[in-house]
C-alpha positions in Angstrom: -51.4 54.2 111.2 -50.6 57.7 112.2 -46.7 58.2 113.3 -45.6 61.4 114.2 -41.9 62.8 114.4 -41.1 65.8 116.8 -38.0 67.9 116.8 -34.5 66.6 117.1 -32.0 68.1 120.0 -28.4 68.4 120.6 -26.8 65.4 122.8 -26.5 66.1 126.4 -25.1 64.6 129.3 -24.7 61.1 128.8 -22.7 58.6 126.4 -24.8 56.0 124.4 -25.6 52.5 126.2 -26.9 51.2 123.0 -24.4 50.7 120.1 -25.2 51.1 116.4 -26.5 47.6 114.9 -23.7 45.9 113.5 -24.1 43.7 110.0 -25.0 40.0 110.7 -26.0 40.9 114.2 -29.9 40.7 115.5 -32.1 43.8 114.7 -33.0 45.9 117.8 -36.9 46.1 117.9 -38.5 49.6 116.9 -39.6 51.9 119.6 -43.1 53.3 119.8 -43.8 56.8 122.2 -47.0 56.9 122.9 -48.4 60.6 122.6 -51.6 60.7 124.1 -54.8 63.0 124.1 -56.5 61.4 126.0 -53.9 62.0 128.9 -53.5 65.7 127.6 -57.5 65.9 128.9 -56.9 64.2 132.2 -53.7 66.8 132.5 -56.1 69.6 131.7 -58.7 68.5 133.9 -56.0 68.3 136.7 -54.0 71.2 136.6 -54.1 74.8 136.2 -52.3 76.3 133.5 -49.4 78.2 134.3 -49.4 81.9 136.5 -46.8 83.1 137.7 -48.5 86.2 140.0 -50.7 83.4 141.5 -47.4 81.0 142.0 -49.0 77.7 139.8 -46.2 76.2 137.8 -48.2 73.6 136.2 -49.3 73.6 132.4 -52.5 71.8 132.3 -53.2 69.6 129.4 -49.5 71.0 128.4 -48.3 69.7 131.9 -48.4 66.0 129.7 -45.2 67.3 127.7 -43.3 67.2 130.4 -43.3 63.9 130.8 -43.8 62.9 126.8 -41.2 65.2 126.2 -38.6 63.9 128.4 -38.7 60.5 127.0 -38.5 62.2 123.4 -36.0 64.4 124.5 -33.9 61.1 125.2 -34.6 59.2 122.2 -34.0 61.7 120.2 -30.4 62.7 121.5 -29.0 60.4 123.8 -29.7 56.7 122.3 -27.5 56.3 119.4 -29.9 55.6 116.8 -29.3 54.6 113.6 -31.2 52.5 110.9 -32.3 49.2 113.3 -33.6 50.8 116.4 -35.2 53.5 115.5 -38.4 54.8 117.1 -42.2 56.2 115.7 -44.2 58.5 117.9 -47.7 56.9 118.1 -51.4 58.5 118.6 -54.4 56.9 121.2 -55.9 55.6 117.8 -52.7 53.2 117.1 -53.1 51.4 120.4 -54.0 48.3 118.6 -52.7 44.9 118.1 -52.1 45.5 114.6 -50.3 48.8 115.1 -48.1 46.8 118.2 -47.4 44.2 116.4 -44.7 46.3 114.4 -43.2 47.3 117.3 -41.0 45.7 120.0 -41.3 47.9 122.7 -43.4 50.8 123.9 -43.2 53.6 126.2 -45.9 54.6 128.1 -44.3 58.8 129.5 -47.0 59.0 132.7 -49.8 58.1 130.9 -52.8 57.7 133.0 -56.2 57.7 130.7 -56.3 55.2 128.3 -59.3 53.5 127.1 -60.4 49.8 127.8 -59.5 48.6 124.5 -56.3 50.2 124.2 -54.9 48.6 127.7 -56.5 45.6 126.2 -54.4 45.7 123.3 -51.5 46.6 125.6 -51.3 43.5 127.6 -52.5 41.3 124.9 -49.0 42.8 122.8 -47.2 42.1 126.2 -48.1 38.6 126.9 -47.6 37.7 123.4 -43.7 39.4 123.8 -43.5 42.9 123.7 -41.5 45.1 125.8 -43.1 47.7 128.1 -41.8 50.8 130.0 -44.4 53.0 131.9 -44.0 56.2 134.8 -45.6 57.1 137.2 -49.3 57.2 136.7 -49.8 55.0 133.6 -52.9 53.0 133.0 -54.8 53.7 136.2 -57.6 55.3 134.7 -60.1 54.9 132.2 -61.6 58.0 129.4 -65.2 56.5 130.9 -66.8 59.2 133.2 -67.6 57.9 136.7 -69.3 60.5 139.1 -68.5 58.5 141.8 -64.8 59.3 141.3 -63.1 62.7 142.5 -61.8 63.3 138.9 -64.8 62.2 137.4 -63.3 59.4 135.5 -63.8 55.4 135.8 -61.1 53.7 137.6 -59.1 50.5 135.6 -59.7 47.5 137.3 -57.0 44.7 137.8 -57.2 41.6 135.7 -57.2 42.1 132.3 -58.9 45.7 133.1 -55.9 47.5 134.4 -52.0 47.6 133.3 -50.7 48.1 136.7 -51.3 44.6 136.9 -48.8 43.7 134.3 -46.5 45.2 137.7 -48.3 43.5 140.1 -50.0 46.3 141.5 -53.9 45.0 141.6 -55.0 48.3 143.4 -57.5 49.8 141.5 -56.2 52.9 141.6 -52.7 55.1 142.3 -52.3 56.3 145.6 -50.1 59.2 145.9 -46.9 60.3 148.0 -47.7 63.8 147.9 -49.5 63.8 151.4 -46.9 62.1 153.4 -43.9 63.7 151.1 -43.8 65.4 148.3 -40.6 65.2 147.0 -39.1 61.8 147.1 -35.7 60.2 146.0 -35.3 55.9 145.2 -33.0 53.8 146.4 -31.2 51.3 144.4 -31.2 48.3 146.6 -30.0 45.7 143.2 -27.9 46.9 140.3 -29.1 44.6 137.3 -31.4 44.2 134.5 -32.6 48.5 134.2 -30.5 49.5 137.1 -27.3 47.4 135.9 -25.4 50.3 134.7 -26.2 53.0 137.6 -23.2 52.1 139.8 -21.6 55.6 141.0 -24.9 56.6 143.0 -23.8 58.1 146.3 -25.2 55.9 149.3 -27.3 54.2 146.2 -29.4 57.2 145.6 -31.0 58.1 143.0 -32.4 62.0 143.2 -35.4 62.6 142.6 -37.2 65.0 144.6 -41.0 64.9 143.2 -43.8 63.0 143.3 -44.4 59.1 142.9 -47.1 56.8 143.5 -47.0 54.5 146.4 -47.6 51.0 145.3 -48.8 47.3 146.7 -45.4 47.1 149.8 -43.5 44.7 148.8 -40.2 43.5 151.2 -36.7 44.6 150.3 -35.6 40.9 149.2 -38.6 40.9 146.5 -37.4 39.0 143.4 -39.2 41.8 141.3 -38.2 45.4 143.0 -35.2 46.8 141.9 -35.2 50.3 144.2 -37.6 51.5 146.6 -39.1 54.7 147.4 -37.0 56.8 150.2 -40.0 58.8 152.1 -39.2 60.9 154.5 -42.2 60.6 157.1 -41.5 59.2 160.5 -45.0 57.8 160.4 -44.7 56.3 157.5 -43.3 52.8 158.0 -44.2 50.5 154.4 -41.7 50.0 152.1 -42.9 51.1 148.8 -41.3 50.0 145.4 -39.8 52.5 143.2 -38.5 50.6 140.4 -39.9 47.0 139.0 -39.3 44.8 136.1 -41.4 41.7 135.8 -41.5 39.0 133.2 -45.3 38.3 131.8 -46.0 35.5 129.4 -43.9 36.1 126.7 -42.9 39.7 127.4 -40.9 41.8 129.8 -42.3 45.1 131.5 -40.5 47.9 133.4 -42.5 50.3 135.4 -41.4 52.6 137.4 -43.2 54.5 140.3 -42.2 58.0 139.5 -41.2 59.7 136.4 -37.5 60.4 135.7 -38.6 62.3 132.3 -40.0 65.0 134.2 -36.9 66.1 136.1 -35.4 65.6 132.6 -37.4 67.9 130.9 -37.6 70.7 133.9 -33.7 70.3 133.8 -34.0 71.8 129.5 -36.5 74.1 130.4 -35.1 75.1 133.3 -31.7 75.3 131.1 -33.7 77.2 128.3 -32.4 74.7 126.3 -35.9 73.6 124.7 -37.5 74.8 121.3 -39.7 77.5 121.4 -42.7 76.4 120.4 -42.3 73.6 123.8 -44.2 74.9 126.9 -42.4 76.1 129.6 -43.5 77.9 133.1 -40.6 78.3 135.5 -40.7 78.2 138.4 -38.1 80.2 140.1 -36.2 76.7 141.3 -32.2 75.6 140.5 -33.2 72.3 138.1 -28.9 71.8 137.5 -28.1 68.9 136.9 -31.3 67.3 138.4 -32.1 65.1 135.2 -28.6 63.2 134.9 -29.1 60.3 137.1 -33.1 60.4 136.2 -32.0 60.5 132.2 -29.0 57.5 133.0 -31.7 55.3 134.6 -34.0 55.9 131.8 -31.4 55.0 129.4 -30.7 51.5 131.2 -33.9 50.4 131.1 -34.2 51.1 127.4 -31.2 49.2 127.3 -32.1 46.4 129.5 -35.4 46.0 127.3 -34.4 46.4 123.9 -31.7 43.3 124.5 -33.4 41.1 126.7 
């Protein structure tokens, strides 16, 4: 098993929702971050790297970071940890069931290749009890080539073929909100399970202001959804979930339709507050304060999963 450990960060923002384990009391499970390179390809087949003269502010395959970083970024400095919950930072090759098996819950930072026998391994671990969180884009696509896709890479299928069904989203492939709007917010429309502790939100907001994927619409009283997307497009009349926490088998899974850890990371390197050997390309923009509700919801649904 290969485990990797990045740099550790000041504390920011927010106060610890998880408290130290206490003697006598039940072990927390162990966290696994996926780091992926297979994602770092897709990233590099899908953006440009940064220029500023030409106004591109992505990273290619260092675009991934962002989102890997933001989650790391959080574990690292904002979750209390302490011997009983800590967390290992895991490789493509350690998607197995005999790696997962050590672990109780892992987190999946936008991670949208992923081979056929590592989302096998995935839900096998999930139905069997393990605790999921994925962004965004995670598990839509395979590492197989497929000419007859845009990007050139195989579609995952639903079933057993495709995480996004462990959310209920059998599409059989993401569809995004950048054409209708490209910068979109969630609304909170329940506070429990990994929304429980985001009361405070004005009008139930949570800001946001990027991308997301538009899933399977789903109505407001949906026992599953937990937050919508808010899309600002008169024509554009579906609701589409933002947040969702589902119960499969033995295990629990939260997925959420954007990725918070982005806006948590462009808030630090917006901030020059990450290391220098972390990729940055900024991009003129004001990023204050536009990670702390994104980092708070993270943190409640790390939370929510790690106790339940």
């Amino acid at each position: 098993m290969k485990r990797l450990r990045f740099l550790a960060f000041a504390a920011l923002f927010i106060v610890p929702l998880i408290p130290a384990a206490q003697p006598g009391t039940q072990t927390l499970p162990k966290i696994a971050l996926l780091y992926s390179e297979y994602s770092r390809s897709f990233f590099k087949a899908h953006y440009p790297a940064c220029d500023i003269p030409a106004e591109v502010y992505t990273m290619g395959a260092d675009e991934f970071m962002r989102y890997f970083g933001g989650w790391q970024r959080v574990l690292e400095d904002d979750m209390g940890f302490t011997e009983g919950h800590e967390f290992d930072i895991l490789l493509d090759e350690d998607m197995t069931a005999e790696v997962l098996s050590h672990y109780g819950l892992l987190i999946l930072p936008n991670t949208p290749s992923l081979s056929d026998s590592q989302t096998r391994a995935i839900q096998k671990w999930v139905l069997e009890g393990g605790r999921l969180l994925a962004t965004f884009g995670s598990g839509y696509k395979d590492i197989v080539p497929d000419l007859r896709q845009d990007d050139l890479l195989k579609e995952q299928k639903g079933g057993t073929f495709g995480l996004h069904q462990l959310w209920h989203d059998p599409v059989s492939k993401a569809f995004s909100t950048y054409w209708i709007d490209s910068g979109v917010d969630a609304r909170i429309t329940r506070y429990e399970g990994p929304t429980a502790g985001l009361g405070g939100l004005s009008g139930d907001i949570l800001h946001y202001g990027g991308e997301a994927n538009l899933l399977v619409q789903r109505p407001e009283q949906h026992p599953d959804v937990l937050g919508f997307l808010v899309i600002e497009n008169p024509d554009w009349k579906a609701s589409s979930p933002a947040i969702i926490s589902t119960r499969q088998a033995k295990g629990l899974v939260v997925y959420f339709a954007f990725a918070p850890e982005y806006m948590v990371y462009k808030q630090l390197e917006w901030e020059a507050s990450l290391p220098s050997d972390w990729p940055t390309c900024l991009d003129g923009q004001s990023w204050k304060d536009r990670g702390v509700e994104c980092k708070a919801l993270m943190m409640n649904a790390l939370a929510y999963l790690m106790t339940n």
